[in-house]
C-alpha positions in Angstrom: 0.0 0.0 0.0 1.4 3.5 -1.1 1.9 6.5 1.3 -1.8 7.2 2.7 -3.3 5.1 -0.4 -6.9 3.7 0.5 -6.3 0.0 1.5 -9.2 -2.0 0.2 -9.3 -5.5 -0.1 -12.7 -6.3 -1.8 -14.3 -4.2 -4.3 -18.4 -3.4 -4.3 -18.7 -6.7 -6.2 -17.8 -8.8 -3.2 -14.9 -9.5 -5.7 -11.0 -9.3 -4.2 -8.7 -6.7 -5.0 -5.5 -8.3 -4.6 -4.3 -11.5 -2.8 -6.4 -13.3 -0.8 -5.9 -12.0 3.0 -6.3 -16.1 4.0 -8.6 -15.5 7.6 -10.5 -17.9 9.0 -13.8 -18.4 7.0 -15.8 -18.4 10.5 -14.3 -14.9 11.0 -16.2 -13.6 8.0 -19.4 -15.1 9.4 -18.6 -13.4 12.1 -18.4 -10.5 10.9 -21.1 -10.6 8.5 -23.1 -11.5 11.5 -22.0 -8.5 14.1 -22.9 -5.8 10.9 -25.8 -7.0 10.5 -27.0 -7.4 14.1 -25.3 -3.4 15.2 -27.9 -2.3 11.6 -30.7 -4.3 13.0 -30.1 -2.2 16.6 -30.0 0.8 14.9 -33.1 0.5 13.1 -35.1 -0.5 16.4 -33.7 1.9 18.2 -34.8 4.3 15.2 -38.1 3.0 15.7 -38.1 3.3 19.3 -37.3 7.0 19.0 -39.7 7.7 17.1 -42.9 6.3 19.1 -40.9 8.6 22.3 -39.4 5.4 24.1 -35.9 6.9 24.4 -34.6 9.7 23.6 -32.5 11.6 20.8 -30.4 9.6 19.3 -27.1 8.9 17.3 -27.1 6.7 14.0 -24.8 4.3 12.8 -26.4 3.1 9.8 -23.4 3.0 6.9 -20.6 2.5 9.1 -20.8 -0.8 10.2 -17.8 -2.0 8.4 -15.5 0.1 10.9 -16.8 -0.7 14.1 -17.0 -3.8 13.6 -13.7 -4.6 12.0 -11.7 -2.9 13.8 -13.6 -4.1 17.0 -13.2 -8.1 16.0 -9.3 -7.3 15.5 -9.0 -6.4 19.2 -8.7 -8.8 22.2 -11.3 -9.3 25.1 -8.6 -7.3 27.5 -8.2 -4.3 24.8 -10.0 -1.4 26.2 -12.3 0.9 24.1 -13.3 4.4 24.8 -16.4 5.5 22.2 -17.4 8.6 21.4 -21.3 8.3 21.2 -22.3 6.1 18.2 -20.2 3.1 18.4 -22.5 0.7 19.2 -21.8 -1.7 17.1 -18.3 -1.7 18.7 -19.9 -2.4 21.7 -22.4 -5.2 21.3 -19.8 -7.0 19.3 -17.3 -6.5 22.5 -20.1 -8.2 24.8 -21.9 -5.1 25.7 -25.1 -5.9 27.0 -28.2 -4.2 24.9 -30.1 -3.5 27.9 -27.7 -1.6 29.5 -27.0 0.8 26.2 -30.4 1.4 25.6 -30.9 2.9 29.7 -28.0 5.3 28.6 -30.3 6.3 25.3 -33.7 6.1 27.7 -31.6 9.3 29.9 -31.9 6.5 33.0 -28.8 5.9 35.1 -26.3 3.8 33.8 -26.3 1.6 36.9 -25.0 -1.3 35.0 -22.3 0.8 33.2 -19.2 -1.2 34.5 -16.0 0.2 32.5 -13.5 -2.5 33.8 -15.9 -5.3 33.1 -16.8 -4.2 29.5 -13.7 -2.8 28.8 -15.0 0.2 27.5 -15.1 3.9 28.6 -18.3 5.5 28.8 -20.2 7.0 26.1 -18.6 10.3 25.8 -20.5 13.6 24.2 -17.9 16.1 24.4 -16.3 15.7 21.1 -12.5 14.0 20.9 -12.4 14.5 24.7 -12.0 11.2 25.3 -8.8 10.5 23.1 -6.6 12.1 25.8 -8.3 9.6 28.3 -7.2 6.8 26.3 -4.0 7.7 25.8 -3.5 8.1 29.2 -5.3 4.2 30.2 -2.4 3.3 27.6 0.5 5.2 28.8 -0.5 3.3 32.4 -0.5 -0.2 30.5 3.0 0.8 29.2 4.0 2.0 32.6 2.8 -1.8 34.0 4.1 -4.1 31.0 1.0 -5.2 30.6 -0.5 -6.0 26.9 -3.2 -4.0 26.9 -3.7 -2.1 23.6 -6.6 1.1 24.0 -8.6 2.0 20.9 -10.1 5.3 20.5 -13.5 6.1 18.0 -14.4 9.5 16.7 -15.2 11.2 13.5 -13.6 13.4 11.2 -14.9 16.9 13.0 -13.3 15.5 16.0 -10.2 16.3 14.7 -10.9 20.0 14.5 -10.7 20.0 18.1 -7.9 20.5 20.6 -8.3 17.2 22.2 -7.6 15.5 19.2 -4.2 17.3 18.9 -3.3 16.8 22.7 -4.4 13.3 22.4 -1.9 12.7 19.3 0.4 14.6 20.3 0.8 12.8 24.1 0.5 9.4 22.6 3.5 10.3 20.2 5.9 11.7 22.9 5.1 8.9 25.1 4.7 6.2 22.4 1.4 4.2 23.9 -0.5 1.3 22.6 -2.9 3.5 21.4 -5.1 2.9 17.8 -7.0 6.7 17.2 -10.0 5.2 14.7 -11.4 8.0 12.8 -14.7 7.0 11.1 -14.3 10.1 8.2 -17.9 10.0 6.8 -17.2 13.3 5.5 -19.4 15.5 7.2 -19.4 16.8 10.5 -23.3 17.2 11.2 -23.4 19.5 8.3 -20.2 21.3 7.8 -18.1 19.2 5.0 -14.6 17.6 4.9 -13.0 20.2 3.5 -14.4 22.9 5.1 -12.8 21.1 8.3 -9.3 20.5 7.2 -6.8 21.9 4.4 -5.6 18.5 4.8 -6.1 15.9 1.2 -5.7 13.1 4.3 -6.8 13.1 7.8 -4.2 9.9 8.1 -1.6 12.5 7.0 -2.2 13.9 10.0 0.0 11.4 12.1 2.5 12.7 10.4 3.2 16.0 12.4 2.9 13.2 15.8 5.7 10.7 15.1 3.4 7.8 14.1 2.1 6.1 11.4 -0.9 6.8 9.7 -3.2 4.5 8.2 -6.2 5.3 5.3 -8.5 2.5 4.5 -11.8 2.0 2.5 -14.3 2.2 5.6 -17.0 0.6 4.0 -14.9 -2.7 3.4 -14.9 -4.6 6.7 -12.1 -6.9 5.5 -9.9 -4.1 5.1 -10.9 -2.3 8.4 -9.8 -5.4 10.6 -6.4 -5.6 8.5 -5.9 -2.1 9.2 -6.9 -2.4 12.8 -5.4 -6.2 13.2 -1.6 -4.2 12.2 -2.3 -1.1 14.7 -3.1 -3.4 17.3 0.1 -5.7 16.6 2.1 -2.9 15.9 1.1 -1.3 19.6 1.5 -4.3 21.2 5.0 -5.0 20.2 5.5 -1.8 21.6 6.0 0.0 18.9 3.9 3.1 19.9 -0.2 4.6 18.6 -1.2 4.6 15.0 -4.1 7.0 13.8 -6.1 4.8 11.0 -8.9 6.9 8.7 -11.5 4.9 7.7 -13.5 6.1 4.6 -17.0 6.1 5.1 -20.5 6.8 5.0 -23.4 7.6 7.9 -26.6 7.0 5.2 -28.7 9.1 8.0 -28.4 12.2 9.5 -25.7 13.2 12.8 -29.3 12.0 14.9 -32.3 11.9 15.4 -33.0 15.5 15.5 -31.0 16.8 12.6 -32.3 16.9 8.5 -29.6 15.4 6.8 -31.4 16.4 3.8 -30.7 20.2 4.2 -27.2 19.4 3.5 -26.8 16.3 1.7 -28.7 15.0 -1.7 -30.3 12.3 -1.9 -28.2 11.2 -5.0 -25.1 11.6 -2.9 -26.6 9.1 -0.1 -27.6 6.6 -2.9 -24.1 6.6 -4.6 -22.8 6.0 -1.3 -25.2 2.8 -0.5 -24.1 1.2 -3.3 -20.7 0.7 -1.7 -22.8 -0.8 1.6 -20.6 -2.9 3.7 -23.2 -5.6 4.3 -23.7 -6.0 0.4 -20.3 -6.0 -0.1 -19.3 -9.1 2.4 -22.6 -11.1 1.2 -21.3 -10.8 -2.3 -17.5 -11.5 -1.2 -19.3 -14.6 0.6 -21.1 -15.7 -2.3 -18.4 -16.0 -4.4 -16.2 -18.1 -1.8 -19.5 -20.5 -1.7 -19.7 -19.8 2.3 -23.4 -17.5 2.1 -26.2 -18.5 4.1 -29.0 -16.8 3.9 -30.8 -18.1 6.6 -28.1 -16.2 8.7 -28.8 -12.6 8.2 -32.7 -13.5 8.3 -31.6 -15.0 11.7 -29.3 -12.2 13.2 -32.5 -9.9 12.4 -34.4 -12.1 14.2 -32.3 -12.3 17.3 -31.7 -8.7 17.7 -35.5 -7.8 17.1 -36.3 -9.8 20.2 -33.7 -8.8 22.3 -33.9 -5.0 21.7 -37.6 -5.7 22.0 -37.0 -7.6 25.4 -34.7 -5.3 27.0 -36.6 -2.1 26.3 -39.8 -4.3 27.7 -37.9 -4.5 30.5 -37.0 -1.5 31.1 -40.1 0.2 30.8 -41.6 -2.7 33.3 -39.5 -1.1 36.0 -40.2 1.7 38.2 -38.3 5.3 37.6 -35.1 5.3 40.3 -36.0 7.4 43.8 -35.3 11.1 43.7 -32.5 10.6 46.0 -30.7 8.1 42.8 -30.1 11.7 42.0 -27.6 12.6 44.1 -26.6 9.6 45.4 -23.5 8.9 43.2 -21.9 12.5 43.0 -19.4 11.9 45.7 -17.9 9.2 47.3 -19.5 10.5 50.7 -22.6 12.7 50.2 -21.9 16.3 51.3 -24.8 16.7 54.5 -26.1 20.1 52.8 -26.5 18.3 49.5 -28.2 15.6 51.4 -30.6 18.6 53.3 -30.9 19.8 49.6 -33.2 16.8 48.1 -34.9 16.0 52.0 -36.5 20.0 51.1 -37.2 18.3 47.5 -38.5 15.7 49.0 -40.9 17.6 51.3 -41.9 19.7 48.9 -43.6 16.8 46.9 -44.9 15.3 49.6 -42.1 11.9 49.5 -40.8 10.3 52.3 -37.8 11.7 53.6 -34.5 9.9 52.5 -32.4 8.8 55.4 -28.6 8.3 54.6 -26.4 6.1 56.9 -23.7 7.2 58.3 -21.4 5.3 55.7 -23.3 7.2 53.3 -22.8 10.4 54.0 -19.9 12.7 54.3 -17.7 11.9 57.1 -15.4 14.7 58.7 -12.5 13.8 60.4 -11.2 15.6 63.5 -8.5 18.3 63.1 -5.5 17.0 64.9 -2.3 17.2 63.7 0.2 14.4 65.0 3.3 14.6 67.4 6.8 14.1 66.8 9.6 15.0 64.6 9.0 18.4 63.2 11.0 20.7 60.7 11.0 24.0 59.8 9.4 24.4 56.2 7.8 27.0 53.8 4.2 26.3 52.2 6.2 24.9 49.2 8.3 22.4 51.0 5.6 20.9 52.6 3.8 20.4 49.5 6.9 18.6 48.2 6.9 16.8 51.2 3.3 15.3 50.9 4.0 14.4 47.6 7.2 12.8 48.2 5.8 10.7 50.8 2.3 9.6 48.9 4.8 8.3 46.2 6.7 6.5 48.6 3.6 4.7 49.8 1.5 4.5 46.5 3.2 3.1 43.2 0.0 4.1 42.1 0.8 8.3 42.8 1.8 9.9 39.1 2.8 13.2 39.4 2.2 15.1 35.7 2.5 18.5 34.1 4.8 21.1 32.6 8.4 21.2 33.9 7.3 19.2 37.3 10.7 16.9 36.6 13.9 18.2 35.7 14.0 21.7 37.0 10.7 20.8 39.6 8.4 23.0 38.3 8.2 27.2 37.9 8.0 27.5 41.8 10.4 24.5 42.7 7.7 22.8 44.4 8.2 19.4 43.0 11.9 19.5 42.7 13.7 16.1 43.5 10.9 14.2 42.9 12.0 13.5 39.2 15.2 12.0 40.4 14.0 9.8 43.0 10.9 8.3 41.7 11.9 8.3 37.9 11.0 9.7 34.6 8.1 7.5 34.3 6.2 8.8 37.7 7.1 12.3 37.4 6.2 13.2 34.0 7.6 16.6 31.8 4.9 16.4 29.5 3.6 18.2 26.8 2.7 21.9 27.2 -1.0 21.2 26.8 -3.3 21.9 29.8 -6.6 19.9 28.3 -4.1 16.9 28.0 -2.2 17.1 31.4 -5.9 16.6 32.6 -7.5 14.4 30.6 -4.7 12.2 30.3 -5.1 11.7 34.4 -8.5 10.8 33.6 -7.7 8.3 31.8 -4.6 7.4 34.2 -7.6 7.1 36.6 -9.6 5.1 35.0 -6.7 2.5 34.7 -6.0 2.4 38.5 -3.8 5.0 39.2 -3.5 8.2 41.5 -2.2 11.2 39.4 -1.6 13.9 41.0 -1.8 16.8 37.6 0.3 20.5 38.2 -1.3 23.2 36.2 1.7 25.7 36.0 0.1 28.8 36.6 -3.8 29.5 37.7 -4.7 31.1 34.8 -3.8 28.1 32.4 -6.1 26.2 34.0 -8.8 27.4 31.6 -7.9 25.0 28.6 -8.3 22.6 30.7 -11.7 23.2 32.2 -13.7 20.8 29.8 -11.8 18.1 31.0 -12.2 19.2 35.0 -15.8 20.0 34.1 -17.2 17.4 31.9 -15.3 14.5 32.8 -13.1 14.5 36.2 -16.3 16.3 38.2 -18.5 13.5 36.6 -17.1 10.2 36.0 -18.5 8.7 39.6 -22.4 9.9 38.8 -21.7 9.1 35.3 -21.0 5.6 36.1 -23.4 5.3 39.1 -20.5 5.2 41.7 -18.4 2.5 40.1 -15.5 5.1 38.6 -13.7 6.7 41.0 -11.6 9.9 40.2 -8.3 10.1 42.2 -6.9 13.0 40.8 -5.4 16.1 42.2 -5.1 18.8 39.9 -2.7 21.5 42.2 -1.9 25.1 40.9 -0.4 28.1 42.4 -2.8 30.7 42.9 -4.2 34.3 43.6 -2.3 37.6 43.2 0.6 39.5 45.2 3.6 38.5 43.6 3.6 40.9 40.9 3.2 38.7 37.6 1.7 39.1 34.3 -1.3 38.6 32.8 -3.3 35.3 33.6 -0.5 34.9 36.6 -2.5 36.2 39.9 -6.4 35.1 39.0 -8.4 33.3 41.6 -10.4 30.8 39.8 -11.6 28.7 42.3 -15.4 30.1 41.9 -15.6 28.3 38.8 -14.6 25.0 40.2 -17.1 25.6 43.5 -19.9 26.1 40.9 -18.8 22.5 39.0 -20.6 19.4 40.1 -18.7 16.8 41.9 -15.5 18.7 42.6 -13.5 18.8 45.4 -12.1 22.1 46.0 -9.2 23.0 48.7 -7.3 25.9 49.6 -4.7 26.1 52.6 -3.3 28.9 54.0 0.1 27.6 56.3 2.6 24.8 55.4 1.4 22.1 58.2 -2.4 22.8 56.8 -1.3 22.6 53.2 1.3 18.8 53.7 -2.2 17.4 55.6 -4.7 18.8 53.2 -2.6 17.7 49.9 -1.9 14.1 51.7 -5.3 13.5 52.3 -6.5 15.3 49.0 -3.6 12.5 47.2 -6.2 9.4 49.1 -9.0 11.0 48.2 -11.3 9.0 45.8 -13.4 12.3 44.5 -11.0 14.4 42.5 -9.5 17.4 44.3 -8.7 21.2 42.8 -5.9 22.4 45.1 -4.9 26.0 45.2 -1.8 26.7 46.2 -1.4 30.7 47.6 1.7 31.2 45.9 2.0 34.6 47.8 2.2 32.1 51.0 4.9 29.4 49.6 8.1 31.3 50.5 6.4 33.7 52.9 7.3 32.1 56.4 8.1 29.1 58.2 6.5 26.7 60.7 7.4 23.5 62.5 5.7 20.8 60.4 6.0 17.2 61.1 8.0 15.3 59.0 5.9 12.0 59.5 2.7 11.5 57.1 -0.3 12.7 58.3 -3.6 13.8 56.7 -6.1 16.6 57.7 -9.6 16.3 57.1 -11.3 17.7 54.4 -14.0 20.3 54.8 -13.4 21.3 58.3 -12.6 24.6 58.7 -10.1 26.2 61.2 -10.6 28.8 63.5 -7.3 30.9 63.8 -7.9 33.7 66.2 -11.1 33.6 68.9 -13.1 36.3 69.1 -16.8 37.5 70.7 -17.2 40.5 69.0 -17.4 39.8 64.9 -16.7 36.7 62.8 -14.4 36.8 59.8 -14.3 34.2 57.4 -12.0 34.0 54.5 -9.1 31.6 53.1 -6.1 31.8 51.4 -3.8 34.1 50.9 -6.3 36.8 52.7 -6.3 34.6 56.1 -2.6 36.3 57.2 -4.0 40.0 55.7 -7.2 38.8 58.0 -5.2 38.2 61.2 -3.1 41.2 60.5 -6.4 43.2 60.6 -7.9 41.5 63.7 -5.2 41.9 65.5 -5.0 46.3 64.7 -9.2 46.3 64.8 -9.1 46.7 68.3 -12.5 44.4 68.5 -12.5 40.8 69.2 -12.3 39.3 65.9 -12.9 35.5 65.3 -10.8 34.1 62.3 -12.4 31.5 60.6 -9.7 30.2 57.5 -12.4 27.9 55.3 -9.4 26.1 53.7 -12.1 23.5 52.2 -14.3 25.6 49.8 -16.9 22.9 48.5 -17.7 21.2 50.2 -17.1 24.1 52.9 -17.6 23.8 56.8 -21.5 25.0 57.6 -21.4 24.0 61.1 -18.2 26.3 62.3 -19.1 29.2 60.7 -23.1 28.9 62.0 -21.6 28.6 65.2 -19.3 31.5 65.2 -21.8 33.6 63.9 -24.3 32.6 66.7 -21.8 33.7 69.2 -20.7 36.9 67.5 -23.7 37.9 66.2 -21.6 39.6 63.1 -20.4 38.3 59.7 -17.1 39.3 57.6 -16.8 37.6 54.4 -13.1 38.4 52.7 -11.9 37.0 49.7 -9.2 38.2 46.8 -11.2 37.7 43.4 -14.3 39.5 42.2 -17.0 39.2 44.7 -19.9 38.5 42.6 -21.4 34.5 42.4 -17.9 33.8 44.5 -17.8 31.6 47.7 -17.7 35.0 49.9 -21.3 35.1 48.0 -22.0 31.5 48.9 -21.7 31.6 52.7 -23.3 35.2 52.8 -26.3 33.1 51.3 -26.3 30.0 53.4 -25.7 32.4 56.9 -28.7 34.6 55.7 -30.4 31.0 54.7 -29.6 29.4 58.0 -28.7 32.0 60.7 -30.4 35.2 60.0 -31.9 35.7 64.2 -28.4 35.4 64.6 -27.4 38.1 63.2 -27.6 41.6 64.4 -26.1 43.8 61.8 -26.0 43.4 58.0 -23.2 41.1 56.5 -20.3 42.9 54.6 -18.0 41.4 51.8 -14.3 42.9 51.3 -13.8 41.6 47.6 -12.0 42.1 45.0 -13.3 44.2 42.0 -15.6 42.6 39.2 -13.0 43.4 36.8 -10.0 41.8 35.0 -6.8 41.7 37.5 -4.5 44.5 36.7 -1.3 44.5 35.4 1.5 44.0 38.0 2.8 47.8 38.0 -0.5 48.8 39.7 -1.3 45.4 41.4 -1.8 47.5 44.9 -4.3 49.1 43.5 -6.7 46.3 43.6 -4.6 43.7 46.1 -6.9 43.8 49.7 -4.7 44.8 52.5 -5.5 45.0 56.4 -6.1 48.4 56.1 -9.3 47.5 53.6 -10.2 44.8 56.0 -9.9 47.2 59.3 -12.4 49.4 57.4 -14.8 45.9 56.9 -14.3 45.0 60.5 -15.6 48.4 61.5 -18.8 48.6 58.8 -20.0 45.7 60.4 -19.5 47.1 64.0 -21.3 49.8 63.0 -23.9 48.3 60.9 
């Protein structure tokens, strides 16, 4: 085959091309069998959309030759992550009907077991999911295990960014990955070239360090050669392959689109005389080896199991209201719980009672005796990670110069040279594929712990936080853990640049099923990050870096964890409570202690889920609330527990709550960085509106 020419292997005929690839004859039934049976689903499932039994939904019809082909060349250990039509990939891996069609019926996907199927989970934002699979792969390779990851999505996938951080990371670190692009030449309605300058999208391996394949999508034959040499060709450890299959969706991007608007109908007919099931029949038919009581058969089969398992379905009863919420956290938060028992009330249900295993546990704040050292914010960090790679072959540490020079701020310096080039990854300057490359790390069993390398970088990778870290465990219905840690410096003070002192962490409050930390001394921030590192929900930890180099306090050496979402109070008071976090807790205590009042110092250091209980408390007693926080105050956590004290503790107040915030405006450039930074001097001023109020 020539440099990107279109390997086919049997023409429309049924007739062969060349030589005669010599596979096992019961493979071809196979085959022949699995298209037919994924066509016969997708017609049903048509059907069932139609009379309102599920709901919108995406067609396959037309590319039955790649999903099938290239699934039959994979073993039963491969691991597949879809994007949201491969379901032919998936019954012809084992997956069970009933359990696809209560994704497409918007139910729970109780029985949506990723280690047992070996498949990710249908996945809607587009080419997100290639970074995941080249990070399940890079953890095979890490393990020596044979494992070979396959990765489906079409050609406007490959507009996106993912798809270039998902090539680009499987190159540098060579994995056993197979990228399968199904190039049906429109992307909903926008055409091929209208998508990419590129004659090829197999060209596009190219730029990656990889090979690039380009076969004749609607020959099956050819698919499973293509995929069967990928495969082989990862497995012998001889790094990813991107393979373009050439092919055809005959209906529109779903059930909601008019393909017709975009598409003639003498285009769709052209393109059905190349149809992969005719095409195999015919090749059959020559060879001698057609039976046509087996297609009649397959459609037979699948009519009564899609018709059994939607029966099914629709037999049982609608999941509880609490189902809901029930899978969003390892540990449901106690206000989330409160949250659906007012639901619940409101409709007149029974009130859900949680156990105490279910519900969010926290710890007591103790921190342990014995040796201590004197350490900055930053050396403890690198102290908790040093130690939860000691004890966890399982902790990756990932991200932009973490290893050689130990990142921008020298927190995870050494930890390259002890633990290896393999643990402490320099990897690619790509923030959406740091991040979704720990997803998939996660997914295969590991801990990674993911360095953004300055707060305001975060942003590329917030569809990855978002859509996938926050939701994995609810997407799954609590059988896919997230163990990651994504850490960042941030907040202002240090007199930086542009998109170098935000305060993000209102974004990541706001997303469902984050974890969101932020400590404010070095013992806090070596507890908070160890247990953060064991955490099974995924954790955003901010890092001050204003605090990192900006004193020193005995920490102890030995490993420890402090408990997430318990607050500490820092300074006692009787007269107003403060609550902030951060890099505003010292500016807090500076101002407490020049107020003249007694000031209680609440430091959140867990903002979601944040501690209710201690700052009810204080407020009872005080009477008077001070919210302080860096960024802009508007929809921010100062905001939040301003709400939930006016919510919860309103008779306990006796003059109106102030925030100190920053301004709702872009962060200024460093030269007038005062101008906007909140000093005790702004935060005496607070303390005494409240007094007064």
């Amino acid at each position: 085959m020539g440099r990107f020419e279109t390997l086919r292997i049997i023409d429309v005929q049924g007739d062969l091309v060349g030589e005669d690839p010599g596979l096992d004859p019961e493979l071809y039934q196979h085959m022949y069998r699995n298209m037919v049976l994924a066509r016969e689903l997708d017609h049903r499932m048509l059907t069932l959309q139609r009379q309102g039994r599920i709901g919108t939904y995406a067609m396959l019809e037309g590319q039955e030759a790649v999903q099938i082909g290239s699934a039959l060349a994979m073993q039963p250990n491969d691991f597949v992550f879809p994007s949201y039509r491969e379901h032919g990939v998936l019954v012809t891996r084992g997956f069970p009907i009933e359990v696809l069609l209560t994704y497409w019926r918007g139910l729970p996907s109780a029985g949506w077991d990723m280690e047992k199927y070996r498949t990710g989970t249908i996945t809607v934002p587009i080419a997100s999911q290639l970074a995941h699979a080249v990070g399940y792969s890079y953890m095979s390779k890490l393990r020596g295990d044979s494992t070979v990851t396959a990765v489906y999505f079409g050609d406007g996938a490959t507009s996106e960014t993912d798809f270039h951080s998902g090539m680009n990371f499987a190159g540098v670190w060579k994995t056993p990955t197979v990228f399968i692009c199904a190039n049906n030449l429109y992307a909903i309605s926008v055409p091929y070239e209208k998508q990419t300058a590129s004659e090829t999208i197999a060209q596009k391996a190219d730029a990656y360090g990889f090979e690039g394949l380009r076969v004749d999508g609607m020959d099956p034959i050819a698919v499973y050669l293509a995929t069967s040499l990928a495969v082989r060709r990862a497995r012998e450890g001889k790094g990813p392959t991107l393979i373009e299959a050439m092919t055809y969706r005959y209906g529109g991007h779903g059930t909601a689109d008019d393909h017709s608007l975009y598409r003639s109908a003498e285009e769709v007919e052209e393109w059905k005389t190349r149809d992969p099931i005719e095409r195999l029949r015919r090749f059959l038919e020559n060879r001698g080896e057609w039976d046509e009581r087996s297609g009649e058969k397959v459609t037979m089969e699948i009519t009564d199991s899609v018709k059994a398992a939607i029966t099914a379905i629709e037999a049982e009863p609608l999941p509880d209201r609490n189902d809901a919420v029930r899978h969003g956290f390892n540990r449901i938060p106690e206000h989330t719980a409160d949250q659906l028992n007012a639901m619940e009330l409101a409709h007149g249900e029974p009130e859900t009672k949680f156990t105490a295993d279910e519900l969010w546990v926290v710890g007591h704040d103790a921190v342990p005796g014995g040796p201590t050292e004197s350490w900055t914010m930053a050396e403890a960090i690198n102290s908790a990670l040093h130690q939860a790679m000691e004890e966890d072959e399982r902790v990756i540490v990932l991200g932009e110069d973490v290893g050689l020079v130990g990142g921008v701020f020298r927190v995870t310096e050494g930890l390259q040279k002890r633990f290896g080039e393999d643990r402490v990854i320099d990897t690619p300057l790509n923030e959406s594929g740091i991040v979704g490359s720990a997803v998939g790390m996660a997914i295969a069993g590991a801990r990674p712990v993911a360095e953004i390398q300055f707060e305001g970088f975060v942003y590329p990778a917030f569809d990855q936080i978002v859509s996938h870290l926050g939701r994995f465990r609810f997407r799954t219905h609590g059988k896919t853990s997230m163990p990651v840690v994504v850490r960042f410096p941030s907040g202002a003070g240090i007199g930086a640049h542009e998109h170098h002192c935000d305060s993000p962490e209102a974004y990541f409050v706001h997303a469902p099923g984050l974890v969101v930390v932020c400590p404010s001394t070095p013992t806090d921030a070596k507890g908070l990050l160890a247990a953060a590192i064991e955490s099974d929900d995924p954790v955003i930890f901010l890092e001050p870096k204003v605090l990192y180099r900006a004193g020193r306090e005995d920490v102890p050496t030995e490993h420890y964890t402090l408990p997430i979402g318990r607050a500490r109070v820092r300074k006692e008071g009787s007269d107003l409570t403060l609550v902030t976090y951060g890099g505003m807790v010292p500016v807090a205590l500076e101002a407490a202690a020049r107020s003249g009042a007694s000031v209680e110092v609440i430091d959140l250091r867990t903002l979601f889920p944040w501690d209710r209980e201690t700052v009810l408390d204080s407020v009872a007693k005080t009477g008077r609330l001070l919210l302080v926080q860096e960024p802009q105050g508007s929809a921010g956590v100062a905001a939040e527990v301003a709400a939930v004290v006016a919510e919860k503790g309103m008779y306990d107040l006796k003059a109106p709550v102030v925030r100190v915030t920053g301004f709702d405006a872009p962060w200024p450039q460093f030269a007038i960085e005062k101008h906007t930074l909140i000093d005790a001097d702004r935060v005496v001023l607070g303390i005494e509106e409240v007094l007064a109020g």
